[in-house]
Each structure stands twice: as structure tokens, then as C-alpha cells.
C-alpha positions as CSV (number, residue, x, y, z in Angstrom):
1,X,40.2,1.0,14.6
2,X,38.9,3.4,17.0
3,X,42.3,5.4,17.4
4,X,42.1,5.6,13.6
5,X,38.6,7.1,13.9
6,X,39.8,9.3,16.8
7,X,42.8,10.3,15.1
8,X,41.1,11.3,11.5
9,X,38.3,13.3,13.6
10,X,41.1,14.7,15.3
11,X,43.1,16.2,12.1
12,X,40.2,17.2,10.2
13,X,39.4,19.3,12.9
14,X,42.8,20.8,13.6
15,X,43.5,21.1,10.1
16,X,40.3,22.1,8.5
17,X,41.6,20.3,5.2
18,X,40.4,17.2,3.7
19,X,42.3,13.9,4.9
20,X,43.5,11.2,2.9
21,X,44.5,8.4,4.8
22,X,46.5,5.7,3.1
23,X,46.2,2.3,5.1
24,X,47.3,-1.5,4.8
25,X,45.7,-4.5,6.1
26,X,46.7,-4.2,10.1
27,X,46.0,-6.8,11.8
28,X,45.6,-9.2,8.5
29,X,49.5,-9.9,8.2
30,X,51.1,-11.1,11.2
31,X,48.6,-11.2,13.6
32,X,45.9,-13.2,11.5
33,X,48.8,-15.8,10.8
34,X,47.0,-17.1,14.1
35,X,43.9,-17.1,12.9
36,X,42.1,-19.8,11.6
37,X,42.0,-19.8,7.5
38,X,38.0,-19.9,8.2
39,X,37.6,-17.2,10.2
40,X,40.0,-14.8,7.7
41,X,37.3,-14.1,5.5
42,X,35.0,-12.6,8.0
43,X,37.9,-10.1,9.5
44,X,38.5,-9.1,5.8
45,X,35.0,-8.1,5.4
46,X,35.0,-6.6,9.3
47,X,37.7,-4.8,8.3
48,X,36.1,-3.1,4.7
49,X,32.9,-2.7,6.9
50,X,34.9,-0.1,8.8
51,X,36.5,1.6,6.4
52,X,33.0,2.1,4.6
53,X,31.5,3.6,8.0
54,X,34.4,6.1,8.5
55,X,33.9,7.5,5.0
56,X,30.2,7.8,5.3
57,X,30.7,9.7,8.8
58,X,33.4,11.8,7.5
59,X,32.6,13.2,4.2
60,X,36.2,14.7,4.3
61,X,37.6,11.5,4.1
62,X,39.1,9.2,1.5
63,X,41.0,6.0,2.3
64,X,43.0,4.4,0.1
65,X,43.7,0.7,1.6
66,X,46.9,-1.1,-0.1
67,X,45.5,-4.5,0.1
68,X,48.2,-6.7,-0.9
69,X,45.9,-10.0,-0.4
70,X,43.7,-8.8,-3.6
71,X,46.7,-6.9,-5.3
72,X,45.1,-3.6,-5.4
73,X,44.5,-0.5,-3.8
74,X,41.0,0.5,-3.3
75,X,39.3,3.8,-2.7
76,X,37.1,4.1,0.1
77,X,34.9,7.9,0.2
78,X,31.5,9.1,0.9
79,X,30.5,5.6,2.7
80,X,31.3,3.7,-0.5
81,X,34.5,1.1,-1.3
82,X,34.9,1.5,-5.0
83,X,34.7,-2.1,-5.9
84,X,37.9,-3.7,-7.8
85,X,38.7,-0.4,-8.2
86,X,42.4,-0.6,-9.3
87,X,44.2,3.0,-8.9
88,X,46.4,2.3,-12.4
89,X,47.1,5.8,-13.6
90,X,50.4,5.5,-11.6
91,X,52.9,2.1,-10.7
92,X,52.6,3.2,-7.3
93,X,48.9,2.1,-7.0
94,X,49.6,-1.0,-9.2
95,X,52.3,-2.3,-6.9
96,X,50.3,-1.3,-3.5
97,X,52.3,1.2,-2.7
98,X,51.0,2.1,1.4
99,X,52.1,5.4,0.4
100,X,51.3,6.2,-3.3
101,X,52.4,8.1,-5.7
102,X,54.9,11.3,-4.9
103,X,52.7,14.4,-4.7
104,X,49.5,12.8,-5.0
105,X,47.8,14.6,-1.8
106,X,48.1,18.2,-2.7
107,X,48.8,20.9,0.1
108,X,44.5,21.7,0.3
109,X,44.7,18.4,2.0
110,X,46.4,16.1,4.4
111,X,48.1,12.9,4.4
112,X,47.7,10.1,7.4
113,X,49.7,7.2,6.9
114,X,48.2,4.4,9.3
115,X,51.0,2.0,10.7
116,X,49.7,-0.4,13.3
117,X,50.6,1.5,16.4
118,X,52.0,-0.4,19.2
119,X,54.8,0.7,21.0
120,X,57.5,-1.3,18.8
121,X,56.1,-0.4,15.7
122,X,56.8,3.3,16.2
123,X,60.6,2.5,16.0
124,X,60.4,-0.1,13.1
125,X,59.6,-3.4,15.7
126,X,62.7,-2.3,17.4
127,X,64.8,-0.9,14.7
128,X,65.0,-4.1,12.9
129,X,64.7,-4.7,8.8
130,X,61.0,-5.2,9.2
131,X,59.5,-6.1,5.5
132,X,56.4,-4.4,7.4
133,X,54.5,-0.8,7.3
134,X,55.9,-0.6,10.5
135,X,59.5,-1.0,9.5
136,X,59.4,0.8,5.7
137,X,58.4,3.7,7.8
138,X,60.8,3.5,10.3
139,X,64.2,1.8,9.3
140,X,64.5,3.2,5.8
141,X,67.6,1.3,4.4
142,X,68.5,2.9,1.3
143,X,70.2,0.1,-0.4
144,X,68.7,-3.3,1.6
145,X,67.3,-6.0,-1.2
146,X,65.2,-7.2,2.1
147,X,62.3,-5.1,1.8
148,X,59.4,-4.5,-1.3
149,X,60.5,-2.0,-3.5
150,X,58.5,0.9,-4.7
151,X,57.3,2.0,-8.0
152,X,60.7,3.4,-8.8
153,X,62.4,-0.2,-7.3
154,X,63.9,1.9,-3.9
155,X,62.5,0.3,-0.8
156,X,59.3,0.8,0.5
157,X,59.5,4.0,2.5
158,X,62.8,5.3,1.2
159,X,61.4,8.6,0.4
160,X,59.2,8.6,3.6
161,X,60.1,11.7,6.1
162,X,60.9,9.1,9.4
163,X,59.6,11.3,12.3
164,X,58.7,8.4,14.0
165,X,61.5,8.8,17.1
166,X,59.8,12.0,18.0
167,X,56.7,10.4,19.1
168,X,57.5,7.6,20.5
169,X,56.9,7.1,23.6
170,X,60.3,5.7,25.0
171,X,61.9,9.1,23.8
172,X,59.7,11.6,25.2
């Protein structure tokens, strides 16, 4: 979570623009799978913590965390988490769309979408059909009945710009 913290920093002060970051739960799919059910809980509420405290530091910050545990998105801004609050005014939000509805972050702002960053990820965990952030992203298959579809029922991350190859690190 710091290289999220770095990163938003980082783009509000290049772009002098308000940021919206649109976020999953990283680290709460896969990797808590190895977690004991106990300890989950805690994470989760780690995890809002954060979010909170990056809002309340950068008052040109909103987050809006798909959490597809809870089957919302929720609105994180000004150091607050808009409790239960359900973004319904588009099928995007309802079906936790990571990266919300088309158009929704206007050009007097800028959009971050937060994928979990290690050196696989960046190419879609190695170009494979990945039912991930990490591989809607990335792989993009147009027509693949694999991955969760949007609120238009195309694949998450079909009308994504992939730019992801000219950042990895492998290419460059």
C-alpha cells in the first residue's frame, strides 16, 4: 500500500488534477486463500483503515474500492468510507465493476486503476486468461466466456486501453 500512496502523491503532483483511484481487494483474493478464515477479518478492516488514511491525507483523493466480498463498491474521500454505500446510478457500480462506468472521471481529473503490481501481473500473470484485475487489464479477450463480464456483458477490461507492455519491466 505504500507504492499506492507513493504513486497517488506522485500524480497529483504531476498532474495538478484531482485523482480518482478505482481499486479491488489486492491481497484479499489469491493471496488470503492462505490465510486463516480467522485472521481475514482483521486484513479486511487493515485494509479499509488505509484507504480511510489516504483520503484524509489527500483531500484530492477519492477511491472507489470494488469489493466483491460485500458486493459493492464503496466510496472512500476526505478520510471517510461512505458506509454500505452502494454506487447504483449505473450497472457498472452494481456489478463491481474495478473500472466503472465509461466516462465517469471527467478530463478535470485523473483516473489510477490499481492492479496488484508484481512483475507477472503487469503482463496479465504471464499472458494467461487470468479471471483477475491483473489479467482483465492485460489479456483483454474479446469474446472468452472465462472471465466476469461488465455492465454491458463484454469481459471485464474489454474496453480498457492495455498499456501495460510498455511498462513492464521485461520490455524496457
Amino acid at each position: 500500500m505504500g507504492l499506492v500512496r507513493q504513486s497517488a502523491f506522485r500524480v497529483i503532483q504531476e498532474t495538478r488534477k484531482p485523482l480518482v483511484i478505482r481499486i479491488t481487494n489486492i491481497g484479499l483474493g489469491v493471496w488470503s486463500s492462505e490465510v486463516p478464515e480467522a485472521s481475514k477479518p482483521a486484513i479486511k478492516q487493515a485494509y479499509a483503515r488505509h484507504l480511510i488514511e489516504l483520503t484524509g491525507v489527500f483531500p484530492a483523493l477519492s477511491v472507489y474500492h470494488a469489493d466483491y466480498s460485500n458486493g459493492a463498491t464503496y466510496k472512500y474521500s476526505g478520510g471517510k468510507k461512505k458506509s454500505g454505500y452502494r454506487l447504483s446510478t449505473h450497472p457498472a457500480n452494481l456489478r463491481d465493476d474495478p473500472f466503472g462506468p465509461p466516462d465517469s472521471v471527467g478530463s478535470n481529473k485523473t483516473l489510477l486503476v490499481i492492479n496488484a503490481w508484481d512483475d507477472r501481473s503487469f503482463i496479465g500473470n504471464g499472458g494467461s486468461f487470468d479471471n483477475s484485475l491483473d489479467g482483465w487489464i492485460t489479456t483483454q479477450p474479446l469474446n472468452n466466456t472465462y472471465f466476469s463480464l461488465n455492465y454491458a456483458g463484454m469481459p471485464l477490461g474489454s474496453n480498457f486501453i492495455n498499456a501495460s507492455y510498455l511498462h513492464n519491466v521485461f520490455f524496457k
